[in-house]
N, C-alpha and C positions, 0 to 999 in steps of 0.2 A: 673682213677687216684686213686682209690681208695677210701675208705669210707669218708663220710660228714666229716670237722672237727669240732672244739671247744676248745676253749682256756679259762680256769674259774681261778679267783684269789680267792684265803683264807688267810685272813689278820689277822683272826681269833686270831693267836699267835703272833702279831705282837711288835716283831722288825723281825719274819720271816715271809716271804711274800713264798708261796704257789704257783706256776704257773701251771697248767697241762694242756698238749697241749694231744689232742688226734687226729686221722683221719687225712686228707690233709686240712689245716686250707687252707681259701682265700683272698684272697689278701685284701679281705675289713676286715676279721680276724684280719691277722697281725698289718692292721692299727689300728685297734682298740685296739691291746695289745699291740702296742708301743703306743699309748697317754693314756693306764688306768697304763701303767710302769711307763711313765711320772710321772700321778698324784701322786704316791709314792714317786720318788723321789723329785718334788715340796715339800714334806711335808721337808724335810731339815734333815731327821731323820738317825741316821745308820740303817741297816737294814742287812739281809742274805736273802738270794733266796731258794729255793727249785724248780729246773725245774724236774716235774714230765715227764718223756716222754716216760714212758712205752707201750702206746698205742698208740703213735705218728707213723707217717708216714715219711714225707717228705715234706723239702721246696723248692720250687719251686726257680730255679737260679733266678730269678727277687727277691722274697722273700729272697735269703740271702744276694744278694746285697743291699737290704732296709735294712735288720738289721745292714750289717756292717755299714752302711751309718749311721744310727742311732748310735750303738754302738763310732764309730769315734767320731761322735758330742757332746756328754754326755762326753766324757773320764774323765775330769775333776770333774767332779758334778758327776760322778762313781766314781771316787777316793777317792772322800770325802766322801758319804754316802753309798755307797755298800759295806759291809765286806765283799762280796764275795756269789758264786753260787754253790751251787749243785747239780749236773745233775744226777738225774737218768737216766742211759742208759743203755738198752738192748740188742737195737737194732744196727748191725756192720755198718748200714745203717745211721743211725743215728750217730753214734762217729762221722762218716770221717762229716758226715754235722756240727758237731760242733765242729770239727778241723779245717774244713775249716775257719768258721765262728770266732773260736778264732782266728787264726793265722791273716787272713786279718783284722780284727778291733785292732789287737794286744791290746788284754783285757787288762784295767788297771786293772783289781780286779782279785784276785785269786779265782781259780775252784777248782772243785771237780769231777772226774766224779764217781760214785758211782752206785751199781749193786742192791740196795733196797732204800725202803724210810726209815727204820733203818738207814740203812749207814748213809743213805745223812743229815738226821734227827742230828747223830751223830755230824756229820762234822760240821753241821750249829749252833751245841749247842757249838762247842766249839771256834768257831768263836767266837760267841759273849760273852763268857766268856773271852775273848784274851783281848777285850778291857771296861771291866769291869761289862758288862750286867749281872750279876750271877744271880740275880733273875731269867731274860727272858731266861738264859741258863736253869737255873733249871725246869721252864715251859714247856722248849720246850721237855725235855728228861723224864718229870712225862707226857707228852701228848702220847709220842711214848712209854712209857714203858721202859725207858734205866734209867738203875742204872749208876751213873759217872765213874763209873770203867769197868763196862764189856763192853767186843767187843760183837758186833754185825755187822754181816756182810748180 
């Protein structure tokens, strides 16, 4: 099934939260990043996502029927404090699993899918300048090296 997974959060910049899924995460995995996502959003806070998933693998049909499951239940309390995610993705393997996966939970929060952690880094800085974060936008784009104006792809 392929290499061992892990899933590690970086709160480090936080109102951006950091997720990198690597290898074929397990089922005791998953559980465990849907109750440490949780603890996030318990904090009541906005936030923006970074799913790093360049070294990812794959979720197992049981595993993305738990996330939509999850995803579904949250919708509301995702509405209110998720500005939204941005996906690094590489892999063709990957999109359609997080096609799948938005379309059945039908996301209330808007995505990103993105080809670097520049990009996605981008996206998430301007999220949060949308609704007023400038400081935490400015943090997040003096961390990744992005001057406000240039593209970076």
């Amino acid at each position: 099934m392929g290499s061992a997974g892990n899933i590690t959060f970086d709160d480090s910049l936080w109102p951006l939260l950091v997720v990198k899924f690597e290898g074929t995460p397990t089922n005791e995995q998953v559980e465990e990043y849907l109750v440490r996502r949780q603890s996030y959003l318990d904090r009541k806070q906005q936030h923006v996502l970074i799913y790093d998933t360049q070294s990812f693998r794959v979720l197992t049909n049981e595993q993305r029927q738990r996330q939509i499951e999850w995803l579904k239940e949250r919708a509301a309390v995702m509405k209110k404090y998720s500005l939204g995610s941005a996906l690094i993705i590489v892999s063709p393997i990957t999109r359609l699993t997080l096609s799948i996966v938005l379309q059945f939970s039908q996301s209330p929060t808007p995505y990103h899918a993105a080809r670097s952690l520049p990009e996605a880094a981008r996206w998430a800085a301007s999220r949060l300048q949308e609704v007023g974060l400038f400081q935490e936008a400015a943090r997040v784009r003096s961390h990744f090296g992005l001057a406000p104006g240039r593209n970076i792809a």
